[in-house]
Residue, then its C-alpha position, 0 to 999 in steps of 0.5 A: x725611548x722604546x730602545x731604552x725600554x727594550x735595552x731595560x728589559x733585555x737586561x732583565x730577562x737576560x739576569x731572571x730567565x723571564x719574559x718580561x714587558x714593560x709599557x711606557x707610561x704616557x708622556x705628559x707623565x714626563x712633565x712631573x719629573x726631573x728635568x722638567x719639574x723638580x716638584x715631584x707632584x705627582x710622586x707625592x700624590x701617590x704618598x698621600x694616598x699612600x699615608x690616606x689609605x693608611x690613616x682612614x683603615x688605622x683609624x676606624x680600627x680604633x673607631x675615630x669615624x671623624x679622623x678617618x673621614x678626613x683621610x678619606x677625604x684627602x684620599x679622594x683628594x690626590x686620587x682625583x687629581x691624578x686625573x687632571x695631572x695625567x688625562x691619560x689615566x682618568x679613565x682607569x680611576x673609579x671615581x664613584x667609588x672613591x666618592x662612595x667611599x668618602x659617604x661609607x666612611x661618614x656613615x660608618x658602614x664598614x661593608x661599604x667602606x670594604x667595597x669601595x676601598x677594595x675597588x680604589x685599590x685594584x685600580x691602583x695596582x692596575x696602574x702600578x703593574x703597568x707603569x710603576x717599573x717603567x716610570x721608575x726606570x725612566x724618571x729615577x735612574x740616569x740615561x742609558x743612552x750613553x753606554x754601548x754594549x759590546x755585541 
């Protein structure tokens, strides 16, 4: 695994002239993904709090408080469950936060609604920088295993 890691990242250095590190993600990640599930759990998980996101800021913005509480609540939703799928990111989620988040939202504190949101948010982007290029590497593209580069 951390040949093939090293290989996709020599490759990438090689062709942008960049140091360039990649972490490989947990392996209980490995069980949402091809060949060991065909589901994609946790791929549509990650869209719907994608689209919850997008719903809740889209509809306070057009002051429908009762829909945006229901994609903050399908927010918290999919971003507590990535904890159970994978342990192994529980301890990055700020889950008072997204709780705090949900109560902003049914009291329709903007201000509340901002801090909470932007704190949700930084612990996904912090999951994505040191995941997202390795996860996708490993689960969306075939194996490099079988292609010997010549020295």
């Amino acid at each position: 695994m951390k040949k093939y890691l090293t290989a996709i990242a020599l490759c990438v250095s090689i062709s942008y002239s960049a140091d360039v590190t990649l972490k490989e993600p947990p392996r209980t990640l490995s069980k949402y993904y091809p060949p060991n599930s065909n589901k994609m759990e946790f791929l549509n998980s990650m869209y719907a709090m994608s689209t919850a996101f997008t719903g809740m800021f889209t509809n306070i913005q057009e002051n429908d408080w009762k829909n945006a509480e229901k994609w903050a609540n399908i927010l918290r939703e999919n971003y507590l469950n990535i904890g159970k799928m994978v342990p192994e990111f529980d301890k990055g989620l700020k889950k008072n936060e997204v709780n705090a988040l949900v109560e902003a939202v049914k009291s329709k504190d903007m201000e509340k609604v901002k801090f909470n949101a932007d704190a949700v948010g930084k612990s996904c982007m912090q999951c994505h920088q040191n995941y997202k290029v390795s996860t996708k590497i490993l689960y969306h593209y075939p194996s490099f295993e079988v292609i010997n580069i010549e020295d």
